[in-house]
SENUFI-628483 format. One record per residue (C-alpha): residue number from 1; residue in one letter; x, y, z. Coordinates in steps of 0.1 Angstrom, whole numbers. Each point is the difference from the previous one (the first is absolute). Layout:
<rs>
R	n	res	px	py	pz
R	NUM	A	X	Y	Z
...
</rs>
This chain:
<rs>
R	n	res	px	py	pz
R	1	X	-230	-127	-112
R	2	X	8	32	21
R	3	X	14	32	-14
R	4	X	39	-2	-3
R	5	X	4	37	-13
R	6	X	-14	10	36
R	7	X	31	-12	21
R	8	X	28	10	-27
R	9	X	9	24	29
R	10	X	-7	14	37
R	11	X	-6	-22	29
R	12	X	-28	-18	-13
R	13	X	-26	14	26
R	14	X	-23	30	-4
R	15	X	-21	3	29
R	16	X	0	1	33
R	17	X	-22	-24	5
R	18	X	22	-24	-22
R	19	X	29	14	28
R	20	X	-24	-13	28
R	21	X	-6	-34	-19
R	22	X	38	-9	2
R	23	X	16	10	33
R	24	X	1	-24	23
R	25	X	-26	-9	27
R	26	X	19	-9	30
R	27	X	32	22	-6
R	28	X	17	10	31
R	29	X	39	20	-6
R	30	X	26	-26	16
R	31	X	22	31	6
R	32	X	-14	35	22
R	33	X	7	36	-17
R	34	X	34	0	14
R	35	X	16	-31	-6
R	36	X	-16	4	-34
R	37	X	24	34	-9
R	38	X	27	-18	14
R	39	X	-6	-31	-16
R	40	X	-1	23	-35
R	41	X	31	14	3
R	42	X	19	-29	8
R	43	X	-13	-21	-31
R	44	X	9	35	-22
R	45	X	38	-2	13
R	46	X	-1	-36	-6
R	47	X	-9	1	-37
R	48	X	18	35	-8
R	49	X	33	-18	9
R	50	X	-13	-33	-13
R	51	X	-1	13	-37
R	52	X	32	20	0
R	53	X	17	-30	12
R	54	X	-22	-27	-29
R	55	X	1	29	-22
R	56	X	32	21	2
R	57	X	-25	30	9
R	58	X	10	36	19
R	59	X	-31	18	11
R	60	X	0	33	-14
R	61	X	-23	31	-3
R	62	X	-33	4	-19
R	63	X	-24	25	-16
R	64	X	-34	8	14
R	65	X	-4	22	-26
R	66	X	12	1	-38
R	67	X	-8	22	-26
R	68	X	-29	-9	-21
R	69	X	16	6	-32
R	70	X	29	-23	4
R	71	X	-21	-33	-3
R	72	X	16	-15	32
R	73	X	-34	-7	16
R	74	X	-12	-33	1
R	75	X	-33	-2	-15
R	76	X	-13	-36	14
R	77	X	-16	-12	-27
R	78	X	2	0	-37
R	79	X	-31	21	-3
R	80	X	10	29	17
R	81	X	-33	-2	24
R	82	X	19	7	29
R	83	X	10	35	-2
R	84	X	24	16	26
R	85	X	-6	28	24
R	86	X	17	32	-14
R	87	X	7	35	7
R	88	X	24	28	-8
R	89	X	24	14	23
R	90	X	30	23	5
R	91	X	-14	34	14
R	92	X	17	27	-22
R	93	X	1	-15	-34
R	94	X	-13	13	-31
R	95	X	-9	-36	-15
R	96	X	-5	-21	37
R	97	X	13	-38	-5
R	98	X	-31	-25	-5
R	99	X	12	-23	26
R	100	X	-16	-34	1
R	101	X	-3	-21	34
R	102	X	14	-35	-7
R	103	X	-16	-28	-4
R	104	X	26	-27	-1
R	105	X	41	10	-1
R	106	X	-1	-30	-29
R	107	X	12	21	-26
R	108	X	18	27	19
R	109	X	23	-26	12
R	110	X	10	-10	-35
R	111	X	15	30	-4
R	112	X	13	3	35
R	113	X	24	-30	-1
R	114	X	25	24	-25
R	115	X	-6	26	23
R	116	X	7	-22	29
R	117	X	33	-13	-18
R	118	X	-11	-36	-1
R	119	X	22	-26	-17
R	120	X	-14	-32	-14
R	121	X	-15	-21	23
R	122	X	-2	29	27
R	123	X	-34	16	8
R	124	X	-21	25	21
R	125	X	-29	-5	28
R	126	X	-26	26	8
R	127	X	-21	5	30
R	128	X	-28	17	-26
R	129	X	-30	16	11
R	130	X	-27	5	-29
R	131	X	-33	9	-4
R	132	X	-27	-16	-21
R	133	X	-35	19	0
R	134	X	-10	-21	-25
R	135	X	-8	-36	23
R	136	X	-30	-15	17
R	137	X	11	3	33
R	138	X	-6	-37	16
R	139	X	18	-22	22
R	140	X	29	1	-18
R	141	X	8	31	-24
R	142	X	-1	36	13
R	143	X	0	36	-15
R	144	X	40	0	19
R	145	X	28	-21	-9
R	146	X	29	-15	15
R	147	X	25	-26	-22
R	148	X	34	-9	-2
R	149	X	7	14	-34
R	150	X	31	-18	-10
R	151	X	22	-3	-39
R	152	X	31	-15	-8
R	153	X	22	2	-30
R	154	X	-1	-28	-21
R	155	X	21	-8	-31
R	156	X	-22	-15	-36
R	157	X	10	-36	10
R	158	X	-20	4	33
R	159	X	-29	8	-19
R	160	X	-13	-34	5
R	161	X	-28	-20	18
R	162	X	26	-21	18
R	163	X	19	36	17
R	164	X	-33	11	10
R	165	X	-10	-31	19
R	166	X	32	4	14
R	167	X	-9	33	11
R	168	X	-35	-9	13
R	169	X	13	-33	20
R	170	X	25	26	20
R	171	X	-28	23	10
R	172	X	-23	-29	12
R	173	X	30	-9	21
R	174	X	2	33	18
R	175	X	-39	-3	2
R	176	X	-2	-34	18
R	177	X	29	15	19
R	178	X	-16	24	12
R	179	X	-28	-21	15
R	180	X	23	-19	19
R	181	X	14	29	17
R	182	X	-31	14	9
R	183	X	-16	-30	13
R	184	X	30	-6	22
R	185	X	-4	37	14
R	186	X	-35	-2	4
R	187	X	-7	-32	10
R	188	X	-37	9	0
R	189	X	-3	1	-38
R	190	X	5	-38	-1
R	191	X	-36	-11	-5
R	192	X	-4	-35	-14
R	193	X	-32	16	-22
R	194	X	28	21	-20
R	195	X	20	-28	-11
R	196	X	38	22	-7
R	197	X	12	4	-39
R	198	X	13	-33	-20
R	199	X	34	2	-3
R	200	X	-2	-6	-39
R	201	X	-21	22	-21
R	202	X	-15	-10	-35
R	203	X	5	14	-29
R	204	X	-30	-2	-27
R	205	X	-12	19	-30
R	206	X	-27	19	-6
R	207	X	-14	-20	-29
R	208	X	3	-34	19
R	209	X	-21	14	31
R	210	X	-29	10	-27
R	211	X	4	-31	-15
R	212	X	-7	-16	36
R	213	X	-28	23	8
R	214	X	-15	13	-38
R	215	X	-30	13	14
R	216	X	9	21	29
R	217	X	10	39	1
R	218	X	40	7	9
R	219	X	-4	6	35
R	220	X	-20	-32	9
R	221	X	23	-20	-19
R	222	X	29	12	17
R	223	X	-20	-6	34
R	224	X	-5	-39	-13
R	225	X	37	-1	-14
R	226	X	13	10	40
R	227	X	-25	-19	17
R	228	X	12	-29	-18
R	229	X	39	9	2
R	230	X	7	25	28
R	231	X	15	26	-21
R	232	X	12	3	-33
R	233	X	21	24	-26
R	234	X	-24	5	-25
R	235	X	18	8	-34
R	236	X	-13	17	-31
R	237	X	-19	33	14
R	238	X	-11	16	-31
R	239	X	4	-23	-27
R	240	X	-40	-3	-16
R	241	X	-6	-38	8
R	242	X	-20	-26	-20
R	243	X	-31	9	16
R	244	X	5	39	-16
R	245	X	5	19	29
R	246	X	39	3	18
R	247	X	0	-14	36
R	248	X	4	40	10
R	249	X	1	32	-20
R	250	X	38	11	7
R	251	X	17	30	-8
R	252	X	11	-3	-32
R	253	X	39	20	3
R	254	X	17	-19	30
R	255	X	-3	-36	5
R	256	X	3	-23	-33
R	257	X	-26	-20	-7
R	258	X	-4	-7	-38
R	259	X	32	-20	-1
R	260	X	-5	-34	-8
R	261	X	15	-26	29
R	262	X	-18	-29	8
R	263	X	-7	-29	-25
R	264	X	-25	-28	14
R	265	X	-21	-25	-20
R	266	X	7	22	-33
R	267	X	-15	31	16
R	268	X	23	32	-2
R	269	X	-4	18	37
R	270	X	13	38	0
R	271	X	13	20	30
R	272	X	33	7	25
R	273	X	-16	8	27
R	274	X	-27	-5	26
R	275	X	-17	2	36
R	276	X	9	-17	34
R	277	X	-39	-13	15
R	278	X	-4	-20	30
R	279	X	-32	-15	14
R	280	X	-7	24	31
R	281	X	-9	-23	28
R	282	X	-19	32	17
R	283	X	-22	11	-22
R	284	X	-4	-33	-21
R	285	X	9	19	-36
R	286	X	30	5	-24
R	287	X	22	25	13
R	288	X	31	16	-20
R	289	X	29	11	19
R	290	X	20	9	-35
R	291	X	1	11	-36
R	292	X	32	-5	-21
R	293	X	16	-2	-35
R	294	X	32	4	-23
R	295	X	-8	30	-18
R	296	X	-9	10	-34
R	297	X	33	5	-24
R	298	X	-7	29	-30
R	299	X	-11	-26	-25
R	300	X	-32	-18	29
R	301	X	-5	38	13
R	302	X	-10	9	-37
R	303	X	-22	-37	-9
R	304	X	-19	5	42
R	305	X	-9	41	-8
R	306	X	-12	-10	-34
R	307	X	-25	-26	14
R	308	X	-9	20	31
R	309	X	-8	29	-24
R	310	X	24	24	15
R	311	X	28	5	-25
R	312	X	-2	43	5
R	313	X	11	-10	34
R	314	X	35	-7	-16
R	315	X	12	38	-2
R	316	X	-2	-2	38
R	317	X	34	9	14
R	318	X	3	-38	21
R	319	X	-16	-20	-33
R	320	X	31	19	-23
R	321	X	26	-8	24
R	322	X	-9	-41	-6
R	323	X	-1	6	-38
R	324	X	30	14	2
R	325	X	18	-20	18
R	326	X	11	24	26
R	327	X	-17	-19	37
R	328	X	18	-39	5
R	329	X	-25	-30	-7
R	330	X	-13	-10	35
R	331	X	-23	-20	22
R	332	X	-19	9	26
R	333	X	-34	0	21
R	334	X	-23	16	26
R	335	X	-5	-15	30
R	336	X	-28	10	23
R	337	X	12	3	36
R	338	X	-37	5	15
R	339	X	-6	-32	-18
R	340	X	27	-18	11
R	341	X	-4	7	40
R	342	X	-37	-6	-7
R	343	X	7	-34	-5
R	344	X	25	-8	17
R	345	X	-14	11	31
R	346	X	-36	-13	-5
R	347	X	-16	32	-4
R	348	X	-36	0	-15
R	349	X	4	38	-16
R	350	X	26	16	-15
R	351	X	-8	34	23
R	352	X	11	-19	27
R	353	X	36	3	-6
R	354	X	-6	33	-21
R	355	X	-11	33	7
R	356	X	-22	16	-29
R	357	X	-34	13	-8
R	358	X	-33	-22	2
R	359	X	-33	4	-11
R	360	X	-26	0	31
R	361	X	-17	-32	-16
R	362	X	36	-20	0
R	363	X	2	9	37
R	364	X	-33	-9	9
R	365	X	3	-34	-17
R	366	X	35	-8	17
R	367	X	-16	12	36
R	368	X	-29	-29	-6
R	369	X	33	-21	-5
R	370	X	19	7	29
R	371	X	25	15	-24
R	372	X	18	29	15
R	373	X	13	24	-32
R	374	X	25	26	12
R	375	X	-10	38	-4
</rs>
């Protein structure tokens, strides 16, 4: 049986030569450099006014930078392995602020919905740029950052399996959407080995694609669940399922997922949120285009710190302002833009449609593949 407690988090790949091993052979881009930027931005105006109108979104401003001390930086996993980059600035000062560099807006945005005025049912979008020092950096993760970072107030009776479906089934409509448009406007992109999204996507939950595939670490079950399906909402990231291990180790103070939802066959399955995957055509692998969940209320804030181990994190100004009661209840997500135009317009490398840093050995590997990475 292989190792589950390896692939509890990062991309599942460690070396380059295990980069090599799963690009493709005969990959050719169906769009050049400059229909490629054009094609980006016209899929990133198509979603941004796709969720505001599914969503009742208004874009609004966000933080590169928040100060360390205030808790609003999202950690990635429950751990806390993934540190962020920080520094202190403000030239002049006797104490300099210990700014931190974000690595998600997911908890930021909590906040920002009173700030922003939001009434039930009314949210916020971000165009957020991050950084994450902390990845592998593959095919498909990178040391920068790009996501829709979206929330939206939510009243206690949404906090429900059934209004976050809801939710989900909206986004996947902008997403399939989106794929329509830009295959019309690039007519190029509409290559019969890249069969385009289904139009329904499945929901299933973490504990039923373990019990399919016991034997197999997260990321290749999630691999066999697409391949199977096409693409999936996977709920219940976080939850430790039967097999001892949760599907992923999330954060443990902004999505919920130790409330009990799901009843099937007399076992009790936990969670209210979960990620979007889709069977990339391209590169023949999972590939997740979005992380989401209804937040934690005061009451599954306390019972998630307490089994992640990070209860001192509490005094924290953003972990005080849930416990009392002073930021609305909410859902929300991440959704990576890179990842997005990757797939959708049959790229092989996310550095294809965004510019970042590269190690010399990822470069070389994508030049043996015909794989063009932007500098």
């Amino acid at each position: 049986m292989l190792d589950k407690r390896t692939d509890l988090a990062g991309p599942g790949i460690s070396t380059y030569e295990a980069v090599e091993k799963v690009l493709p052979r005969d990959y050719a881009s169906l769009l050049d450099v400059k229909r490629t930027q054009q094609a980006i931005f016209d899929v990133k105006e198509y979603i941004e006014k796709g969720l505001a109108r599914e969503l009742n979104l208004m874009m609004v401003q966000v933080p590169l930078i928040v100060e360390a001390s205030s808790g609003m930086n999202d950690m990635l996993d429950r751990d806390g392995s993934r540190t962020p980059v920080e520094f202190p600035c403000g030239l002049g000062l006797d104490v300099p602020i210990r700014a931190s560099i974000v690595q998600a807006a997911t908890k930021w945005k909590r906040w920002a919905l009173q700030q922003f005025e939001c009434d039930v049912h009314e949210g916020i979008n971000t165009d957020m740029r991050a950084v994450r020092k902390d990845y592998f950096l593959d095919h498909d993760h990178s040391a920068y950052v790009d996501q829709w970072d979206w929330e939206q107030v939510i009243t206690e009776e949404d906090r429900t399996l059934d209004y976050l479906t809801m939710v989900v089934k909206k986004i996947w409509k902008v997403f399939v959407g989106a794929e329509k448009m830009v295959m019309d406007k690039y007519p190029e992109l509409q290559d019969p080995r890249f069969p385009p999204l289904p139009e329904e996507l499945h929901f299933i939950h973490a504990e039923e694609i373990l019990a399919r595939y016991p034997d197999l670490p997260r990321k290749e079950r999630e691999t066999r669940i697409v391949q199977e399906i096409g693409a999936v909402f996977i709920y219940g990231i976080g939850w430790v399922l039967d097999d001892g291990y949760p599907h992923e180790m999330r954060a443990a103070d902004y999505d919920d997922w130790v409330t009990p939802t799901i009843e099937k066959d007399g076992k009790l399955m936990h969670g209210l949120n979960g990620d979007i995957l889709v069977y990339n055509h391209v590169t023949k692998r999972r590939h997740e285009l979005s992380s989401m969940g209804i937040r934690v209320t005061k009451d599954t804030l306390r019972e998630q710190m307490k089994i992640a181990e990070r209860e001192d994190e509490l005094s924290q100004p953003y972990h005080q302002m849930i416990l009392n009661d002073e930021i609305p209840l909410s859902i929300g997500g991440g959704i990576g833009q890179s990842r997005v135009q990757m797939l959708l317009l049959r790229k092989a490398h996310l550095g294809e449609v965004s510019t970042t840093v590269w190690p010399r050995a990822l470069h070389e590997v994508c030049g043996k593949h015909n794989i063009h990475v932007l500098r």
